[in-house]
PyMOL Python script that loads the backbone (N, CA, C, O; Angstrom):
from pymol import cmd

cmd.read_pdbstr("""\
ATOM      1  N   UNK A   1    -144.801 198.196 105.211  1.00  0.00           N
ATOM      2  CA  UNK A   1    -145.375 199.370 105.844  1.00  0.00           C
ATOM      3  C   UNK A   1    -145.869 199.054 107.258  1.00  0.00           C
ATOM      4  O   UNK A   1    -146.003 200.040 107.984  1.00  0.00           O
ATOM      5  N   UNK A   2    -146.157 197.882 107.772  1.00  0.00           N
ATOM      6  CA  UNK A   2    -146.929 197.225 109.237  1.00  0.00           C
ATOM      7  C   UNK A   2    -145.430 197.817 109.530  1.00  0.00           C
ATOM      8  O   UNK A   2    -145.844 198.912 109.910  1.00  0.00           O
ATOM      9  N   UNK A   3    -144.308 197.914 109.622  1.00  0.00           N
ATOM     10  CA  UNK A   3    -143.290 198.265 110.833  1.00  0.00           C
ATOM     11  C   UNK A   3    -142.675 200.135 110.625  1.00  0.00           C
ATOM     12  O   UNK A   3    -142.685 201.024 111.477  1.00  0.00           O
ATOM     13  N   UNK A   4    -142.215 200.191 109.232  1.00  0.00           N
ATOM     14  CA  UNK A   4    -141.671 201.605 109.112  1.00  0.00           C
ATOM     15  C   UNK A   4    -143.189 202.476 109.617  1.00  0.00           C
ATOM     16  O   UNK A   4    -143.267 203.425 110.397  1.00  0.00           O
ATOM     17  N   UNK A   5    -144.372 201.730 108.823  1.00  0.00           N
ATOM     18  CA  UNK A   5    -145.265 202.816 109.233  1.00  0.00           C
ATOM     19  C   UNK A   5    -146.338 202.827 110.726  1.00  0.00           C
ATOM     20  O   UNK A   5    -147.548 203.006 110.859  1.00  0.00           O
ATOM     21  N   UNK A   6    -145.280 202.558 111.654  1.00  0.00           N
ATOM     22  CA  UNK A   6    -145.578 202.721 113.317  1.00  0.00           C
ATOM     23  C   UNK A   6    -145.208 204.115 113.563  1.00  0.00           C
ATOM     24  O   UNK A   6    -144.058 204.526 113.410  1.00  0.00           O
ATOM     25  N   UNK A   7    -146.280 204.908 113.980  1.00  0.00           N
ATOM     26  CA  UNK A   7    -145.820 206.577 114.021  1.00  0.00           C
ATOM     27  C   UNK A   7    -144.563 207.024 114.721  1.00  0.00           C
ATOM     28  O   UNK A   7    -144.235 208.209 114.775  1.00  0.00           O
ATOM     29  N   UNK A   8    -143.794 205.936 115.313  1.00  0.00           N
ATOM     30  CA  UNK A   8    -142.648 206.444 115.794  1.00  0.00           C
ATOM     31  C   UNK A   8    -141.921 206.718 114.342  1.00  0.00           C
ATOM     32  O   UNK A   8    -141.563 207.874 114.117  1.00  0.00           O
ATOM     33  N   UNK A   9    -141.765 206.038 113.675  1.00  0.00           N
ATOM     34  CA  UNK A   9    -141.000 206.061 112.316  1.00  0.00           C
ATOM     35  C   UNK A   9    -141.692 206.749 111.704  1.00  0.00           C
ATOM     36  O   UNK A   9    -141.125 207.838 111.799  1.00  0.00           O
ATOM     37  N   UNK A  10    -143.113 206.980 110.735  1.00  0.00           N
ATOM     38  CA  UNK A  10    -143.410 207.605 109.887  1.00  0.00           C
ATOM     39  C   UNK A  10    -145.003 208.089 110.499  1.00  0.00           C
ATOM     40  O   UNK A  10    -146.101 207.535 110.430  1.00  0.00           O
ATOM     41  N   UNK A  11    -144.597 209.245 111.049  1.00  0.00           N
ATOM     42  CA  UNK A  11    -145.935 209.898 111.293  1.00  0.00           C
ATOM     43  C   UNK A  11    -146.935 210.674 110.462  1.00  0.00           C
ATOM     44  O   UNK A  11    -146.577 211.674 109.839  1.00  0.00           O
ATOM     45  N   UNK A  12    -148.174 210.233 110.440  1.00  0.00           N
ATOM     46  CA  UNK A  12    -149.331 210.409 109.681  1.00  0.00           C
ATOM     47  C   UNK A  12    -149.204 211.810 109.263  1.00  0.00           C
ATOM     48  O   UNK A  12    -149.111 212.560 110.234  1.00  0.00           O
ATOM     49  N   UNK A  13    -149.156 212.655 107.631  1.00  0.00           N
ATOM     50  CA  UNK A  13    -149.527 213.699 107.466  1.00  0.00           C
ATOM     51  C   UNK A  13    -150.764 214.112 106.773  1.00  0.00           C
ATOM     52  O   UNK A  13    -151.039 213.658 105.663  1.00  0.00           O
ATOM     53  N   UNK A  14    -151.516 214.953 107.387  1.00  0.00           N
ATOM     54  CA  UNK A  14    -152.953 215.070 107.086  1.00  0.00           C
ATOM     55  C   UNK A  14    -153.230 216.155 105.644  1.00  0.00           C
ATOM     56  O   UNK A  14    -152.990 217.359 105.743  1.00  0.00           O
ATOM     57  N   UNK A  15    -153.544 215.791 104.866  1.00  0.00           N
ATOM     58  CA  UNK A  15    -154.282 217.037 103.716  1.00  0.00           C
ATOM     59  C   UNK A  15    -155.953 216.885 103.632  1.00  0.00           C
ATOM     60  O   UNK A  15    -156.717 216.232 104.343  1.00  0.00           O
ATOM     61  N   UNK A  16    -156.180 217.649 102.613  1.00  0.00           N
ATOM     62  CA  UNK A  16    -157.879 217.868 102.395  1.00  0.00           C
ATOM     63  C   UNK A  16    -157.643 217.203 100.667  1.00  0.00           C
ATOM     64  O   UNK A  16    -156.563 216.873 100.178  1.00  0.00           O
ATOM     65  N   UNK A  17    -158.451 217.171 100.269  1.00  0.00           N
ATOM     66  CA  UNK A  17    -158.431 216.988  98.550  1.00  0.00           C
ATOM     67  C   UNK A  17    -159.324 218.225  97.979  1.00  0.00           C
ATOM     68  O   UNK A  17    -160.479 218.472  98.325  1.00  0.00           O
ATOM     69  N   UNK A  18    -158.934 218.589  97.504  1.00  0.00           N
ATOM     70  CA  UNK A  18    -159.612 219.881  96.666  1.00  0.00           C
ATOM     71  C   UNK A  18    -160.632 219.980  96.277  1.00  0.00           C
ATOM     72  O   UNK A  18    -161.508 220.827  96.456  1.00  0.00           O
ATOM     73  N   UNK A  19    -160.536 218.415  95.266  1.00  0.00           N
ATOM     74  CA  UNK A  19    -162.024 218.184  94.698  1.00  0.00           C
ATOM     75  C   UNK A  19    -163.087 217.401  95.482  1.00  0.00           C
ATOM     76  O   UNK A  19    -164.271 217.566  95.190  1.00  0.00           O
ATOM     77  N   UNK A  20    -162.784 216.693  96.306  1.00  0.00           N
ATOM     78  CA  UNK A  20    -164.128 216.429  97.335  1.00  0.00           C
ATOM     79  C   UNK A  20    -164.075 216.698  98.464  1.00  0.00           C
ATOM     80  O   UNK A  20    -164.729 216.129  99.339  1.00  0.00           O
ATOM     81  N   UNK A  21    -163.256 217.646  98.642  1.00  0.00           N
ATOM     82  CA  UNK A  21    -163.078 218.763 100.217  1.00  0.00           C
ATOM     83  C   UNK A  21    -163.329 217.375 101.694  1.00  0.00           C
ATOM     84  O   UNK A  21    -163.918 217.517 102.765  1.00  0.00           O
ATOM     85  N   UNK A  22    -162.424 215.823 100.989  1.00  0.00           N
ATOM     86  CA  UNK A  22    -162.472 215.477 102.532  1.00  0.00           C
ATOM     87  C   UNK A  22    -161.034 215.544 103.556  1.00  0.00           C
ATOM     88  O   UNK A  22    -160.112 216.103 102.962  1.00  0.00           O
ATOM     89  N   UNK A  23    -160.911 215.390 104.033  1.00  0.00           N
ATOM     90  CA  UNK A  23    -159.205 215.187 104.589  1.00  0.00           C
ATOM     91  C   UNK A  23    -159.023 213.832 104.546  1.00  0.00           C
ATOM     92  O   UNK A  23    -159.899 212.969 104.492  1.00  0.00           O
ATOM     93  N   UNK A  24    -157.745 213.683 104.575  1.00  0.00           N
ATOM     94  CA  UNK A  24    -157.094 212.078 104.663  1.00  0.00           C
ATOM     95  C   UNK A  24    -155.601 212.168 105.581  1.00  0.00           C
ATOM     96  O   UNK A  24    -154.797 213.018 105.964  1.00  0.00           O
ATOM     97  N   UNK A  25    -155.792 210.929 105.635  1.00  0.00           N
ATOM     98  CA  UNK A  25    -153.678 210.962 106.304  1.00  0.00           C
ATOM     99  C   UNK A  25    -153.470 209.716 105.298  1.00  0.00           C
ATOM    100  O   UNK A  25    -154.151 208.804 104.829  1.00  0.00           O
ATOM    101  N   UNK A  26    -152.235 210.161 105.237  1.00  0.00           N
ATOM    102  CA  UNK A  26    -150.607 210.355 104.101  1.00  0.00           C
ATOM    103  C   UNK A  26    -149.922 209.383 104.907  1.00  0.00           C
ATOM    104  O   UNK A  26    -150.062 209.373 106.130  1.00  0.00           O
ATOM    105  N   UNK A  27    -148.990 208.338 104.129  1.00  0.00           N
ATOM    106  CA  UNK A  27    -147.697 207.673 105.777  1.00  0.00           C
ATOM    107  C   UNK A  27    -146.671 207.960 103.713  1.00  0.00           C
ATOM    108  O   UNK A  27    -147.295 207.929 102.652  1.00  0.00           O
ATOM    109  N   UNK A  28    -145.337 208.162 103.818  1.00  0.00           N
ATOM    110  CA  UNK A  28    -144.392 207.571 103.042  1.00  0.00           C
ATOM    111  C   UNK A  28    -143.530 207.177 103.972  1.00  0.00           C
ATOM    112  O   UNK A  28    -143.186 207.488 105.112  1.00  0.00           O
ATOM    113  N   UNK A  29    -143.209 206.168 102.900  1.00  0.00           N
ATOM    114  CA  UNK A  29    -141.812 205.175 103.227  1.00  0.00           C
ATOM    115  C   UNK A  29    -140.899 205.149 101.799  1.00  0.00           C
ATOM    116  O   UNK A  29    -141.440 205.624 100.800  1.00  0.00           O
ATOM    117  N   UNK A  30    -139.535 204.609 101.682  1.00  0.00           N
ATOM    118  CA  UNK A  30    -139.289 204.413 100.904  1.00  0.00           C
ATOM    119  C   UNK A  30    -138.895 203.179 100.939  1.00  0.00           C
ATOM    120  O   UNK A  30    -138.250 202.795 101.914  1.00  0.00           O
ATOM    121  N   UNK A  31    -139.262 202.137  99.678  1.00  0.00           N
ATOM    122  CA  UNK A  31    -138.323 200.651  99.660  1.00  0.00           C
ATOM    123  C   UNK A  31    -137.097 200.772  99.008  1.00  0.00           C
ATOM    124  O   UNK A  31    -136.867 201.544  98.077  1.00  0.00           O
ATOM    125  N   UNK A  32    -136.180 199.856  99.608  1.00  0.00           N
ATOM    126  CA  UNK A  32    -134.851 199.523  98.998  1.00  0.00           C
ATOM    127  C   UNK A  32    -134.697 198.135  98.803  1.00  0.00           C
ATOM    128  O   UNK A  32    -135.541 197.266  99.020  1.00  0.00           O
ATOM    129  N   UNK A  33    -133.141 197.949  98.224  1.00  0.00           N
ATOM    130  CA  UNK A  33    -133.178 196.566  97.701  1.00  0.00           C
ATOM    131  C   UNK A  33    -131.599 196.763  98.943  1.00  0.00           C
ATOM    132  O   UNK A  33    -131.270 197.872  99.365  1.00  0.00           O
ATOM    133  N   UNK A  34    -131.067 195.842  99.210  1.00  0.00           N
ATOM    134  CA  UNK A  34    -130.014 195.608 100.172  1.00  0.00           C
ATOM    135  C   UNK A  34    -128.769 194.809  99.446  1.00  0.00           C
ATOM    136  O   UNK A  34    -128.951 193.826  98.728  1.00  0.00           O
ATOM    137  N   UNK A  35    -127.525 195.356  99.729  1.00  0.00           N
ATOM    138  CA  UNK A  35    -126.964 193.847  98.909  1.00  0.00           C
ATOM    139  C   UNK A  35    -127.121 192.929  99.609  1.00  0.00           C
ATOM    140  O   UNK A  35    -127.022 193.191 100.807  1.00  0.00           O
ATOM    141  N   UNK A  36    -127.366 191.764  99.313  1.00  0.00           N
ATOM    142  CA  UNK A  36    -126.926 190.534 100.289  1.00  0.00           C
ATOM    143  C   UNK A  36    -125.681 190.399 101.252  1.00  0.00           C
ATOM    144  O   UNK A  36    -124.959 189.941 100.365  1.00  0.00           O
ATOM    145  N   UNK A  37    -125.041 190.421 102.098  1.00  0.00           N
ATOM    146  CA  UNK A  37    -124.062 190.351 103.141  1.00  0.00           C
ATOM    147  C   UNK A  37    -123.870 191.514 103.087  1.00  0.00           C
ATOM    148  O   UNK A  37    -122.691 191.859 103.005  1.00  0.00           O
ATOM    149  N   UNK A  38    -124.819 192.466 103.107  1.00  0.00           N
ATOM    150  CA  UNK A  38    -123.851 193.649 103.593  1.00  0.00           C
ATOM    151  C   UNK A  38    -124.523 194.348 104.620  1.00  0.00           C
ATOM    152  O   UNK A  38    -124.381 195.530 104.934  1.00  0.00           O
ATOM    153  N   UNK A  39    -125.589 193.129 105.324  1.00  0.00           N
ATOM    154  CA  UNK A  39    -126.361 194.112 106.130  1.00  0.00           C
ATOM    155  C   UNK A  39    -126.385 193.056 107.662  1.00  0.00           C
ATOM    156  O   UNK A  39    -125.711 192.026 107.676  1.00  0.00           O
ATOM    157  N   UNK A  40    -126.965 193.338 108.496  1.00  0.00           N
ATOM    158  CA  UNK A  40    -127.258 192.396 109.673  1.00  0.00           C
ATOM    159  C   UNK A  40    -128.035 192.817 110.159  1.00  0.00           C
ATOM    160  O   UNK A  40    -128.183 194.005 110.445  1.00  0.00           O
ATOM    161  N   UNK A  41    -129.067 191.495 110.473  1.00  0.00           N
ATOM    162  CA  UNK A  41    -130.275 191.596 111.033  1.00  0.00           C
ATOM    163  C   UNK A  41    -130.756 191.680 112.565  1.00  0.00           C
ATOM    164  O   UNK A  41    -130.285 190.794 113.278  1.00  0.00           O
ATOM    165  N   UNK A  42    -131.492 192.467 113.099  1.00  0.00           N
ATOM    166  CA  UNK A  42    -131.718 192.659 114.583  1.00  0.00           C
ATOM    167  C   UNK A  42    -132.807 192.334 114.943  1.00  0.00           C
ATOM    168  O   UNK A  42    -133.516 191.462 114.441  1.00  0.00           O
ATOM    169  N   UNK A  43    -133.150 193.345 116.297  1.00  0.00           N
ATOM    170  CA  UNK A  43    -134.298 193.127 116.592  1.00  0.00           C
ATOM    171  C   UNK A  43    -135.423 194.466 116.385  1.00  0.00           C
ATOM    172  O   UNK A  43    -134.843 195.322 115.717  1.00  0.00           O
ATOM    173  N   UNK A  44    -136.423 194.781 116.638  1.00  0.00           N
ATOM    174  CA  UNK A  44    -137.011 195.998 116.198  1.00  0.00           C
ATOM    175  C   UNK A  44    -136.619 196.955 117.484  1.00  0.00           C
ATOM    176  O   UNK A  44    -136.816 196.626 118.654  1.00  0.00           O
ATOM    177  N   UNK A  45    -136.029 198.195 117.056  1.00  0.00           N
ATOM    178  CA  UNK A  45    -135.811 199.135 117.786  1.00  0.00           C
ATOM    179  C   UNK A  45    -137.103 199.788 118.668  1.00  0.00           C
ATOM    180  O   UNK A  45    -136.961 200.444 119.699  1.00  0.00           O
ATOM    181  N   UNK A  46    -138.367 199.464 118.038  1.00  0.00           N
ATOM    182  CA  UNK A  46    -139.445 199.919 118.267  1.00  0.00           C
ATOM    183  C   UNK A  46    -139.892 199.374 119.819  1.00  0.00           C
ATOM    184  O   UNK A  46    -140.605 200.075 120.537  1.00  0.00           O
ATOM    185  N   UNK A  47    -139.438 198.173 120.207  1.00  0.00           N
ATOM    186  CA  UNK A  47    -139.208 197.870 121.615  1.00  0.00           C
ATOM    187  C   UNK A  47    -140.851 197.230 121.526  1.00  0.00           C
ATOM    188  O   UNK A  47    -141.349 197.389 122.641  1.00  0.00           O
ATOM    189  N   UNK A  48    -141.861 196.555 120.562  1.00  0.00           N
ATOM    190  CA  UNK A  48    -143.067 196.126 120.996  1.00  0.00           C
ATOM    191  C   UNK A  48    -142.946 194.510 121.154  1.00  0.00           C
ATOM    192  O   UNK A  48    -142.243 193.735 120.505  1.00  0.00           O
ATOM    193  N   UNK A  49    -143.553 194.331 121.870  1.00  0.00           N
ATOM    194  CA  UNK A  49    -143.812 193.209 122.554  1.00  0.00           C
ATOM    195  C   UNK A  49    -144.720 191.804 121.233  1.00  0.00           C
ATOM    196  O   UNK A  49    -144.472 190.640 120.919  1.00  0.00           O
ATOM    197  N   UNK A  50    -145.456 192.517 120.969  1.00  0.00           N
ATOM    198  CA  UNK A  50    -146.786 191.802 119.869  1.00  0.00           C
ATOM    199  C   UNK A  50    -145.984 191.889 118.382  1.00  0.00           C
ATOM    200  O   UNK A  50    -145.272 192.763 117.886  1.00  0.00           O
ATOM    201  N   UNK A  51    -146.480 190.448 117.866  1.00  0.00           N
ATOM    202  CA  UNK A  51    -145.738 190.198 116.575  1.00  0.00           C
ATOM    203  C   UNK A  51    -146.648 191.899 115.627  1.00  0.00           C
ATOM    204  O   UNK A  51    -147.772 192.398 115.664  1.00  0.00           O
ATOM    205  N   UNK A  52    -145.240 192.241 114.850  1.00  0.00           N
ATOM    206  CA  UNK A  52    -146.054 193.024 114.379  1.00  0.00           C
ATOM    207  C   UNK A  52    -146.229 193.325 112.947  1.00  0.00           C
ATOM    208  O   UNK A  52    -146.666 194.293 112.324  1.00  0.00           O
ATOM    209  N   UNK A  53    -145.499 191.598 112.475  1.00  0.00           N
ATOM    210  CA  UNK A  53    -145.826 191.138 110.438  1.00  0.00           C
ATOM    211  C   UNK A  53    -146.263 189.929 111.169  1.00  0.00           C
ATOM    212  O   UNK A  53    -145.859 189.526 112.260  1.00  0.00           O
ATOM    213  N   UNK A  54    -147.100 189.450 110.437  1.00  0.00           N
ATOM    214  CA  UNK A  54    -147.340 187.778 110.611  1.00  0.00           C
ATOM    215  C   UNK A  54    -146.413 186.998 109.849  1.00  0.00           C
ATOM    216  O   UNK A  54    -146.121 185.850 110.186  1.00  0.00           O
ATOM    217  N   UNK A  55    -145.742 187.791 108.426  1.00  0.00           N
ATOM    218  CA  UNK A  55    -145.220 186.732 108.065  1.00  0.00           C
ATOM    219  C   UNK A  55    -143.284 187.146 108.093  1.00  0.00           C
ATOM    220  O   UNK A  55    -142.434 186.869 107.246  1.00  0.00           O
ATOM    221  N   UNK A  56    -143.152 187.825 109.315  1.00  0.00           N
ATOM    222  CA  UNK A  56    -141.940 187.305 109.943  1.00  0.00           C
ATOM    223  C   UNK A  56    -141.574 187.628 111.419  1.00  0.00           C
ATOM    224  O   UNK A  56    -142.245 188.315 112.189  1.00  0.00           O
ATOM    225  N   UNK A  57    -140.528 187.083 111.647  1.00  0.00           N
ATOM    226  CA  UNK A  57    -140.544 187.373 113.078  1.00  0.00           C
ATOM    227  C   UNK A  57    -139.966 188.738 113.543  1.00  0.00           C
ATOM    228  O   UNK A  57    -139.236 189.393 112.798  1.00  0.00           O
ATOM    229  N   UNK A  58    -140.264 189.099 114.627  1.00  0.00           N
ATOM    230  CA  UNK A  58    -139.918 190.446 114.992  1.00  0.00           C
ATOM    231  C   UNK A  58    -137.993 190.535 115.248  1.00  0.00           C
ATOM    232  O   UNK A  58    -137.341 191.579 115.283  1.00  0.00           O
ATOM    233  N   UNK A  59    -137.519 189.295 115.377  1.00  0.00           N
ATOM    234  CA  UNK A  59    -136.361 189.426 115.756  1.00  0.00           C
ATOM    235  C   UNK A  59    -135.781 189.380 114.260  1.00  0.00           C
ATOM    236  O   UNK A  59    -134.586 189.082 114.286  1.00  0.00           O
ATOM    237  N   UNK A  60    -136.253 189.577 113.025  1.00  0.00           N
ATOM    238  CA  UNK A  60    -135.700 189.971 111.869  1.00  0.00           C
ATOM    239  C   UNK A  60    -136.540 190.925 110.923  1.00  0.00           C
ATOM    240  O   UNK A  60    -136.599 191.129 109.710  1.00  0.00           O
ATOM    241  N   UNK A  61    -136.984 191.271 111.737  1.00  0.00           N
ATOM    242  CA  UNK A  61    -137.496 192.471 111.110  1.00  0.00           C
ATOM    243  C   UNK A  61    -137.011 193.948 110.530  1.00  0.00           C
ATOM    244  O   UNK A  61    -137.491 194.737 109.717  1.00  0.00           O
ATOM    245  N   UNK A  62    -135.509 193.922 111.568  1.00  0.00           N
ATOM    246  CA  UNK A  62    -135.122 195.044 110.696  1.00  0.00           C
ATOM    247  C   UNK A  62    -133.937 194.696 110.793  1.00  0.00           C
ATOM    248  O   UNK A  62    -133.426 194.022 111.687  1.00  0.00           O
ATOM    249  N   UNK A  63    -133.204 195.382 109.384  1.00  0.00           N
ATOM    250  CA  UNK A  63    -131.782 195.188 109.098  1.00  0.00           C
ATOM    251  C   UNK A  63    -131.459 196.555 108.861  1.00  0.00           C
ATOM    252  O   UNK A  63    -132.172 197.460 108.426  1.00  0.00           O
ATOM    253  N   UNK A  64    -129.652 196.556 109.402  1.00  0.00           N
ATOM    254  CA  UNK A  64    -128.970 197.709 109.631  1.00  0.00           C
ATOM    255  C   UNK A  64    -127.734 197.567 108.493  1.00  0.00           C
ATOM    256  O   UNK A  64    -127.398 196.409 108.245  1.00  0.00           O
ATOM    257  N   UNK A  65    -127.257 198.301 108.010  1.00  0.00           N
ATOM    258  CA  UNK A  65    -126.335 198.412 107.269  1.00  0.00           C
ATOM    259  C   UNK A  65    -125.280 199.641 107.617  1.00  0.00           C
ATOM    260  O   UNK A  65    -125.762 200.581 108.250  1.00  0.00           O
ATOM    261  N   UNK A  66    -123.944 199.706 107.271  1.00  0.00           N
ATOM    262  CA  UNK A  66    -123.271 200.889 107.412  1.00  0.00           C
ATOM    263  C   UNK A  66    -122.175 200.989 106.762  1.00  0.00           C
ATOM    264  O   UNK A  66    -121.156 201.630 107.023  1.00  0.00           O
ATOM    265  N   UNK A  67    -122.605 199.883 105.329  1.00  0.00           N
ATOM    266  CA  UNK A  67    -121.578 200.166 103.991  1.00  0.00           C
ATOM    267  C   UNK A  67    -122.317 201.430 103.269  1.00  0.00           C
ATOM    268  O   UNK A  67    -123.477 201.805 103.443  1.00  0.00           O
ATOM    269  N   UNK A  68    -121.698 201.774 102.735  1.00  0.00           N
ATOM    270  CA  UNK A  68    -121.700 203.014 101.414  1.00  0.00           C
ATOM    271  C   UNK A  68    -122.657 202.000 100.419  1.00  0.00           C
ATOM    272  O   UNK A  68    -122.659 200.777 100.560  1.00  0.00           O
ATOM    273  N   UNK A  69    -123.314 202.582  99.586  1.00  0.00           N
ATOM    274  CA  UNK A  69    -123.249 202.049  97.960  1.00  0.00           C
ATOM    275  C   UNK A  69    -124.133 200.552  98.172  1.00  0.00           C
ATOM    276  O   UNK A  69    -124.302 200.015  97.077  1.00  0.00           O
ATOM    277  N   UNK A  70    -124.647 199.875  99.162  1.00  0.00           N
ATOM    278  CA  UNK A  70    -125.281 198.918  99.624  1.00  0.00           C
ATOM    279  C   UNK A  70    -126.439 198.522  99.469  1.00  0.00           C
ATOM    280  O   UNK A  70    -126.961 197.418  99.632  1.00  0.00           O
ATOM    281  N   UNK A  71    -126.896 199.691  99.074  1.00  0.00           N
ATOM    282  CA  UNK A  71    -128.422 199.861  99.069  1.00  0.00           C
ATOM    283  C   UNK A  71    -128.680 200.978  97.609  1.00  0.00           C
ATOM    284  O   UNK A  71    -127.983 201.885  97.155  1.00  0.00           O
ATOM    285  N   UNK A  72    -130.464 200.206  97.039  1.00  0.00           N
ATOM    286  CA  UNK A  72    -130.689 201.218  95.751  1.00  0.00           C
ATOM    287  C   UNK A  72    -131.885 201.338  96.153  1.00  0.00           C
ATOM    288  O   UNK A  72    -132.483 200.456  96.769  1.00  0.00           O
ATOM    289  N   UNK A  73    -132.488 202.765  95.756  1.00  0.00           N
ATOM    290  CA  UNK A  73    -133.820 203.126  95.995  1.00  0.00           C
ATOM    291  C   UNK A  73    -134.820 202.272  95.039  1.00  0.00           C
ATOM    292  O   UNK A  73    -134.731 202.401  93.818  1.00  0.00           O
ATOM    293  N   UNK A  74    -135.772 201.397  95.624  1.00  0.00           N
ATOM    294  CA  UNK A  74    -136.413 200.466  94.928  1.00  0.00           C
ATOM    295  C   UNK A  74    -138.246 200.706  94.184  1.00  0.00           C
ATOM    296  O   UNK A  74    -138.873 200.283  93.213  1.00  0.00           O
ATOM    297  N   UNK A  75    -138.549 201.849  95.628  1.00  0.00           N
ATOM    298  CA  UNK A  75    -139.698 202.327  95.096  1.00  0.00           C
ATOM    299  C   UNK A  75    -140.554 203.448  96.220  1.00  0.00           C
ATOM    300  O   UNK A  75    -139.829 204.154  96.922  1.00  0.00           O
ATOM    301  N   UNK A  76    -141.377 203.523  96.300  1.00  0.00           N
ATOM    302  CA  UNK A  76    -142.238 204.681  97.461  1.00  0.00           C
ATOM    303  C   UNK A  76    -142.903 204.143  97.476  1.00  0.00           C
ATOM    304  O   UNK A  76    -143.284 203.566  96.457  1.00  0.00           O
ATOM    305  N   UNK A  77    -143.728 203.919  99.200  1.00  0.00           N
ATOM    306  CA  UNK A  77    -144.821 203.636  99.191  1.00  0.00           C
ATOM    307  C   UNK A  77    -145.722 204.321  99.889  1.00  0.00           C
ATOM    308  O   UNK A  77    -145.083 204.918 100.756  1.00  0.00           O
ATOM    309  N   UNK A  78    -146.766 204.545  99.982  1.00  0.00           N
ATOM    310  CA  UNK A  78    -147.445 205.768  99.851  1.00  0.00           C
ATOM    311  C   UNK A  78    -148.720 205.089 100.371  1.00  0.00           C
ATOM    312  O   UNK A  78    -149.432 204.466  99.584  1.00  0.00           O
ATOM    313  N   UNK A  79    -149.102 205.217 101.988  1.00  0.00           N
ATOM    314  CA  UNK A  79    -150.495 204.862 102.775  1.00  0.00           C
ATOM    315  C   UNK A  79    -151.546 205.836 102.435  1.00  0.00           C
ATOM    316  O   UNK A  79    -150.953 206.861 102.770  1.00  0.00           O
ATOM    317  N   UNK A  80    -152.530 206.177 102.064  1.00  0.00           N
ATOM    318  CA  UNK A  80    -153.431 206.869 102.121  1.00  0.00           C
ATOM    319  C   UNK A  80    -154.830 206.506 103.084  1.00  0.00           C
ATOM    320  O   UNK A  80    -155.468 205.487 102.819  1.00  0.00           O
ATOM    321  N   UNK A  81    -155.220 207.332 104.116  1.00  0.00           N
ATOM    322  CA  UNK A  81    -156.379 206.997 105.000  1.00  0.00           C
ATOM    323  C   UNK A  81    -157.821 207.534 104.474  1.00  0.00           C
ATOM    324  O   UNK A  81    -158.839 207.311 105.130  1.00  0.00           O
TER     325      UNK A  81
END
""", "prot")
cmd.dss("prot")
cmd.show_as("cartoon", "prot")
cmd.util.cbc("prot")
cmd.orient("prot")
């Protein structure tokens, strides 16, 4: 979530909660699983300068794929503020 959830990618949506009338912000993402060789790794499109996982580097931070069938929906993840 430190990279998909940079508001260029997943911008904050705000609700109230009913039962204790406060507001919050919302981020989803979804995880996947990748096949192995079917993807290649870049650099972050996001163009920032500052590491922005500690535990990897920004020049593999994101992987692109553009096989079919490559990828399975693995889970949601769901920021709450």
């Amino acid at each position: 979530m430190r990279y998909v959830g940079l508001d260029r990618f997943c911008p904050k949506i705000r609700f109230k909660d009913v039962r204790s009338q406060r507001h919050h912000q919302a981020q989803v993402a979804f995880q996947v699983c990748v096949r192995p060789g079917s993807y290649k790794i870049g650099p972050p499109s996001a163009g920032t300068g500052e590491s922005i996982d500690p535990r990897f580097s920004n020049n593999e931070i994101e992987w692109i794929t553009k096989e079919r069938a490559s990828t399975v929906l693995y889970g949601l993840l769901v920021r709450v503020e």
